[in-house]
C-alpha positions as CSV (number, residue, x, y, z in Angstrom):
1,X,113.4,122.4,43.1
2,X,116.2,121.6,45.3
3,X,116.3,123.2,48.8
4,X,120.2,122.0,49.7
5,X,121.5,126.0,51.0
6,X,119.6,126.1,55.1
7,X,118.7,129.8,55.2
8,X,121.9,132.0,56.7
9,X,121.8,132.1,59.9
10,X,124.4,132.9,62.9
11,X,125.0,128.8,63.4
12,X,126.2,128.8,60.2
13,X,129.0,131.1,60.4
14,X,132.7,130.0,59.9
15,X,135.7,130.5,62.5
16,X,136.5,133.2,60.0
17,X,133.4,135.1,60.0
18,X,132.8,134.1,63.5
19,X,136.2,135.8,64.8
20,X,134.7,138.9,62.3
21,X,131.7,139.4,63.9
22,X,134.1,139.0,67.1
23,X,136.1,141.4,66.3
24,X,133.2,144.0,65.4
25,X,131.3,143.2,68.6
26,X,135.0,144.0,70.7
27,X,135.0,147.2,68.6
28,X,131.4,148.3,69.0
29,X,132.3,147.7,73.0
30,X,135.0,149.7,73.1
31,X,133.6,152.6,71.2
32,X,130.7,152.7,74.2
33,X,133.5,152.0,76.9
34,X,135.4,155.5,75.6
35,X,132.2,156.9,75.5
36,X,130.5,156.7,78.9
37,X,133.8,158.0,79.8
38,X,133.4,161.4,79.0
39,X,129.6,161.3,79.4
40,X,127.8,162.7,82.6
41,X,125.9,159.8,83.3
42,X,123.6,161.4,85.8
43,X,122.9,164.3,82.9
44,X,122.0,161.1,80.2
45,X,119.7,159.6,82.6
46,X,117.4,163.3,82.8
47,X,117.8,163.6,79.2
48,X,116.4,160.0,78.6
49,X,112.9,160.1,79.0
50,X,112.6,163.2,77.0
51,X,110.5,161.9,74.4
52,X,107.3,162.0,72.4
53,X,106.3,158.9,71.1
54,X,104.2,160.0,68.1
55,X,106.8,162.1,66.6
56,X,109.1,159.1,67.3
57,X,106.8,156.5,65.8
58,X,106.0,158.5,62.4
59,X,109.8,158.7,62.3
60,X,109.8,154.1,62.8
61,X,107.1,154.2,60.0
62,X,108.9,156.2,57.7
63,X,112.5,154.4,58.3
64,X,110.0,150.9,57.5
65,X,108.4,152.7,54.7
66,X,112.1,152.7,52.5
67,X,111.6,148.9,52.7
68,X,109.7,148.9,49.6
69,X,112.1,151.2,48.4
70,X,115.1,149.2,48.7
71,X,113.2,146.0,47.0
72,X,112.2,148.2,44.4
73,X,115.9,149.7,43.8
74,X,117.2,146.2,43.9
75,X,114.5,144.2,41.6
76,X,115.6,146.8,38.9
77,X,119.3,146.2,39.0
78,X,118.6,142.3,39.3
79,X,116.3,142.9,36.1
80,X,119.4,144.4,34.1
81,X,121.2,141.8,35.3
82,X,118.5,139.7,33.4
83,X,117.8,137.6,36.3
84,X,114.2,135.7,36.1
85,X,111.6,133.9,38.0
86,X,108.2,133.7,40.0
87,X,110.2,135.9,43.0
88,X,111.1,138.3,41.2
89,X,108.4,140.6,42.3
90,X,108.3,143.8,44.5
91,X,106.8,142.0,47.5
92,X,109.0,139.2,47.3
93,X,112.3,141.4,46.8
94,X,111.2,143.7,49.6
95,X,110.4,140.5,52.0
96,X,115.0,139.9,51.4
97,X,115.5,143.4,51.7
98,X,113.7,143.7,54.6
99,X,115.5,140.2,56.2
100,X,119.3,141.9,54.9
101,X,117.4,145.4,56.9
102,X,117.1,143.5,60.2
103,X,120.0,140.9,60.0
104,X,122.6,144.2,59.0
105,X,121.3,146.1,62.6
106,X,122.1,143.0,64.8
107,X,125.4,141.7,62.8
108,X,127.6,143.0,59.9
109,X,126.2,144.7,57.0
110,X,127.6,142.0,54.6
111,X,125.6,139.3,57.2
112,X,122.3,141.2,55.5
113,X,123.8,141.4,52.1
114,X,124.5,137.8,52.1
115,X,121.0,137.1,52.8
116,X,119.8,138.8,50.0
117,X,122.3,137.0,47.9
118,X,120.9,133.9,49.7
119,X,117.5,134.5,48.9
120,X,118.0,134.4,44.9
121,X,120.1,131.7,44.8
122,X,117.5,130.0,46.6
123,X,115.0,130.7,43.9
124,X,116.9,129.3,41.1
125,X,119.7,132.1,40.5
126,X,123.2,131.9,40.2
127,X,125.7,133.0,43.4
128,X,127.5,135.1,40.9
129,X,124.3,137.7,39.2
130,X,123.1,137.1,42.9
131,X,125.9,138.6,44.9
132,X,126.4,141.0,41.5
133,X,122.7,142.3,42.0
134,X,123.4,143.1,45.6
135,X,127.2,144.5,45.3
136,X,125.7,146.9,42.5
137,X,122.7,148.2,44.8
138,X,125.1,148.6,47.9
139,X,127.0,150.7,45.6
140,X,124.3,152.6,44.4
141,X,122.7,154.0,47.8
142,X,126.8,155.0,48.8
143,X,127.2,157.2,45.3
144,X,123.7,159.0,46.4
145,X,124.9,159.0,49.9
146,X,128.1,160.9,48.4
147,X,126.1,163.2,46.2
148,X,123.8,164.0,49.3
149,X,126.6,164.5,51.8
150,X,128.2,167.1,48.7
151,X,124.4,168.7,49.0
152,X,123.9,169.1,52.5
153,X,127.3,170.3,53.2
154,X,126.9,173.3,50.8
155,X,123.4,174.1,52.9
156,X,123.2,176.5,55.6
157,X,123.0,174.6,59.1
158,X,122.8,175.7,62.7
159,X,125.6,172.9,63.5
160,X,129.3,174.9,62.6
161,X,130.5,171.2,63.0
162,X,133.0,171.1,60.4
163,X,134.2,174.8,60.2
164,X,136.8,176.3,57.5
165,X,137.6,172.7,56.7
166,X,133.6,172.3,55.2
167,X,135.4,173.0,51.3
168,X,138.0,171.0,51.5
169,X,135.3,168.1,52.6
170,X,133.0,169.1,49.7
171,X,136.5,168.9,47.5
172,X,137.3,165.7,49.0
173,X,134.2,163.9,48.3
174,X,133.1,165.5,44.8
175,X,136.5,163.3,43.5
176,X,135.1,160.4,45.1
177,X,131.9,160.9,43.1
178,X,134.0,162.0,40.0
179,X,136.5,158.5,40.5
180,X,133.2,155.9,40.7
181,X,131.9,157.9,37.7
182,X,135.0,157.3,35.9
183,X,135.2,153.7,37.2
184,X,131.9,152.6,35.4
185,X,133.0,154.2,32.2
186,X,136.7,152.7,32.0
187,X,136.0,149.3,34.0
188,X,134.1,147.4,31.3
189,X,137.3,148.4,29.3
190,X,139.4,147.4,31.8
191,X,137.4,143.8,32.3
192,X,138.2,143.1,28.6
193,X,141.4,143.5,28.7
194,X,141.8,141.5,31.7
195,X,140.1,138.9,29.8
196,X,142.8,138.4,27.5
197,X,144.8,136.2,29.9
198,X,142.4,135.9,33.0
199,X,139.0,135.1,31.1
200,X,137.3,134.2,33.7
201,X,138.1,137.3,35.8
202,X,137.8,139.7,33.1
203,X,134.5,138.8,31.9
204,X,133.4,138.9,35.5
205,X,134.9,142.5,35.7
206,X,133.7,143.1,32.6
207,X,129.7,142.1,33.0
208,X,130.0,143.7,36.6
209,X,130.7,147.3,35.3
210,X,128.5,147.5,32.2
211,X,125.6,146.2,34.3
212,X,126.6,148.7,37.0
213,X,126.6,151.4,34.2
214,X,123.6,150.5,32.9
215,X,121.6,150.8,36.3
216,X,123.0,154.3,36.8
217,X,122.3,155.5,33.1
218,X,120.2,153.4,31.4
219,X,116.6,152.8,30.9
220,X,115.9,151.3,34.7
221,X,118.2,154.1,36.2
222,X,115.2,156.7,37.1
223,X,113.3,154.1,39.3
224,X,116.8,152.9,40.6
225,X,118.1,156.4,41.4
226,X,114.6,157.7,42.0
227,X,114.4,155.1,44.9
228,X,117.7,155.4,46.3
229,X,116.9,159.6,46.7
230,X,113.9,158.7,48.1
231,X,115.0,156.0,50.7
232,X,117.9,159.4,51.9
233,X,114.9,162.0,52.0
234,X,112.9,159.7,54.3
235,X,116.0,159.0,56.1
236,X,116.3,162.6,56.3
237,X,112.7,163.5,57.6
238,X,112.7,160.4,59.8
239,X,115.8,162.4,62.0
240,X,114.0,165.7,61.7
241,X,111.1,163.4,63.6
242,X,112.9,162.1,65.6
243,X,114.7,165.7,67.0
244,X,111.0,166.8,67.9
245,X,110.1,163.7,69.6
246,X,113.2,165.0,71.5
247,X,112.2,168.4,71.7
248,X,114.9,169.9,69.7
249,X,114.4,172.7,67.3
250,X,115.7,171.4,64.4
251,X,116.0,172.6,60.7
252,X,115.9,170.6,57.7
253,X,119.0,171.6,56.9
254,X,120.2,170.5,60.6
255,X,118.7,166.9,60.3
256,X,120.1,166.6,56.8
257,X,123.9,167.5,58.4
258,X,122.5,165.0,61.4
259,X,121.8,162.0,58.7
260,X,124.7,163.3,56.8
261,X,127.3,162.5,59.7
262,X,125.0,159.2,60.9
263,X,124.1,157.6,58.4
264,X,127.5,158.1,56.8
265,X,129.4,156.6,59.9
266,X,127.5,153.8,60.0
267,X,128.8,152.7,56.3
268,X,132.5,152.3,57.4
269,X,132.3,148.4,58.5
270,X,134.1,148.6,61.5
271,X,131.2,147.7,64.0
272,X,128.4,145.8,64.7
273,X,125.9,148.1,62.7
274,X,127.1,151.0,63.3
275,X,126.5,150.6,66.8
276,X,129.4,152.2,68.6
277,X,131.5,154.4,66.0
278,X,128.5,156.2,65.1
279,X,127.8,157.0,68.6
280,X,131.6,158.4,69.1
281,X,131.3,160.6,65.9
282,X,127.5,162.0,66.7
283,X,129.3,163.0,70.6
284,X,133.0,164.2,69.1
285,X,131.5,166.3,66.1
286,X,127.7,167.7,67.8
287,X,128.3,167.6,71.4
288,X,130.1,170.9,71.1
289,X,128.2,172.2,68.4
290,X,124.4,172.9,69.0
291,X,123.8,169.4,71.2
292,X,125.5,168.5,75.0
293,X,127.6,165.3,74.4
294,X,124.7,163.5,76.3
295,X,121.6,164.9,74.3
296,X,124.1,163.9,71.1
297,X,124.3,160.2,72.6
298,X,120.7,160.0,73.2
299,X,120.0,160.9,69.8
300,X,122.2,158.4,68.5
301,X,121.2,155.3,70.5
302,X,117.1,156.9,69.5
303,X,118.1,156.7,65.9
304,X,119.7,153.4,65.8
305,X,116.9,152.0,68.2
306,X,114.3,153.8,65.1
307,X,116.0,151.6,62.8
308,X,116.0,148.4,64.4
309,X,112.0,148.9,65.1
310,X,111.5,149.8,61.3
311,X,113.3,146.4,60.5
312,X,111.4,144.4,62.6
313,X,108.6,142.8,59.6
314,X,112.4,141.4,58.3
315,X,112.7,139.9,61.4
316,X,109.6,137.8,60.7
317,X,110.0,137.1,57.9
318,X,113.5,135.6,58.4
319,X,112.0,133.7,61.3
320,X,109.4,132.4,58.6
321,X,112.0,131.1,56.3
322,X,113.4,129.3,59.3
323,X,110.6,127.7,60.6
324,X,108.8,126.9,57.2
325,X,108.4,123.8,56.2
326,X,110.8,123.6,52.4
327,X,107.5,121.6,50.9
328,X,105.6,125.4,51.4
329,X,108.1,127.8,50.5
330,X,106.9,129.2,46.8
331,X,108.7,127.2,43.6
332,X,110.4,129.0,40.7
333,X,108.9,129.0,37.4
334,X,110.9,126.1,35.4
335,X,109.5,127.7,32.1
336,X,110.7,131.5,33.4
């Protein structure tokens, strides 16, 4: 088989991508720069060593844990995609997702994405069910994320962080839910009329939302849903860890509006992994409510520092694709 595509890495970015990642790293500066502003430095560095490392490293394990998860979510929506071969295994799916898991804390999310794209084509898929595959499953965890942020919103929490405007949030978000719904039920019409005179496209559109609809209600969609809720509920219990490693006296319910407000930051692709924007919100939103702005930034920086530990078998592993010799790297199936 023919080994033409090097493995991504960040030498092969373009001038385009390059100024991106610029861009994102400027941004993720800036955010810190407003930051230690209106943070009592002298108050962070009491509130730094503040923590017990077993509570902190059941909350790494768990966050490593939803590796498995994610290459299980993502092997089902590449099997409905009907996508084949020798790789197309649990371990070998959760080896990418756990490379896109560390390359999407050190660059932009799409710089993981693409290695998970990478990683199929490499094995004999096409660009187009590869990217597809990944699209669909970055979709999926948002919609949960939506349907958990509706969830935790409506629980009872210690953090008043939102106030009188919690319903109109709750409001805001249940159309979100309700417009992707309606999305996968009118887009494969939509693709099929597009294909009338942009055939190309419309198919495209067209096989994109019927496979999309078919990983949220068909046969696979309990082990693709069932994973993604699984992945959040770890995230969830890995920040309820992580408060009494810091010694805070934290609900469920608080950790799930903690995740809800992290977690949910670090989607909007404006930084370098969230770094930076989530920060801003966790100090804006919790430093006045239940958390000093320095105990909110320390939590936030622990968090993101959980994650990047929990990703670290990706980094191997995408230091093993690098360094392997193409002759040793396992061959596709010709008759699959």
């Amino acid at each position: 088989m023919s080994r033409e595509a090097p493995f991504p890495s960040v030498r092969n970015l373009t001038k385009g991508q390059s100024a991106i990642l610029a861009l994102k790293i400027a941004s993720t500066l800036v955010c810190f720069w407003v930051l230690f502003r209106h943070i009592d430095v002298a108050e962070l560095r009491r509130t730094l060593p503040g923590l017990v490392v077993p509570w902190a490293l059941l909350a790494v394990l768990l966050l490593a844990l939803q590796i498995p998860l994610i290459g299980l979510r993502w092997l089902q929506i590449a099997k409905v995609l009907g996508m084949r071969g020798n790789q197309m295994t649990i371990f070998w799916m959760s080896v990418a997702a756990g490379i896109g898991q560390f390359l999407g804390q050190i660059l932009p999310v799409v710089a993981g994405d693409g290695a998970r794209a990478w990683f199929l084509v490499h094995f004999g898929n096409d660009w187009r069910n590869a990217a597809m595959s990944v699209v669909i499953d970055r979709c999926v965890g948002i919609g949960l994320l939506l349907v958990f942020d509706v969830v935790i919103l409506l629980l009872p929490s210690s953090f008043g962080i939102f106030g009188e405007d919690r319903d109109q949030i709750v409001v805001v978000l249940a159309v979100m839910i309700a417009a992707g719904v309606f999305c996968l039920l009118l887009g494969p019409r939509v693709g099929r009329a597009l294909a009338c005179w942009r055939q190309r496209q419309g198919r495209l559109i067209e096989k994109f939302f019927d496979s999309a609809r078919t990983a949220v209600f068909g046969p696979r969609s309990a082990a693709i849903l069932g994973a993604g809720c699984l992945i959040h509920m770890s995230t969830i219990a890995a920040v309820w860890l992580l408060g009494q490693a810091q010694g805070l006296a934290l609900s469920l319910a608080d950790a799930a509006m903690l995740f809800a407000v992290m977690v949910g930051v670090a989607v909007v692709p404006f930084t370098v992994g969230g770094w930076g924007l989530r920060e801003l919100a966790m100090v804006s939103l919790f430093g006045n409510y239940g958390l000093t702005p320095e105990r909110a930034l320390v939590f936030s920086m622990y968090f993101g520092l959980a994650n990047i530990l929990a990703s670290l078998p990706g980094a191997l592993a995408w230091l093993g694709f690098l360094f392997a010799p193409s002759q040793q790297l396992p061959e596709r199936d010709p008759q699959v």
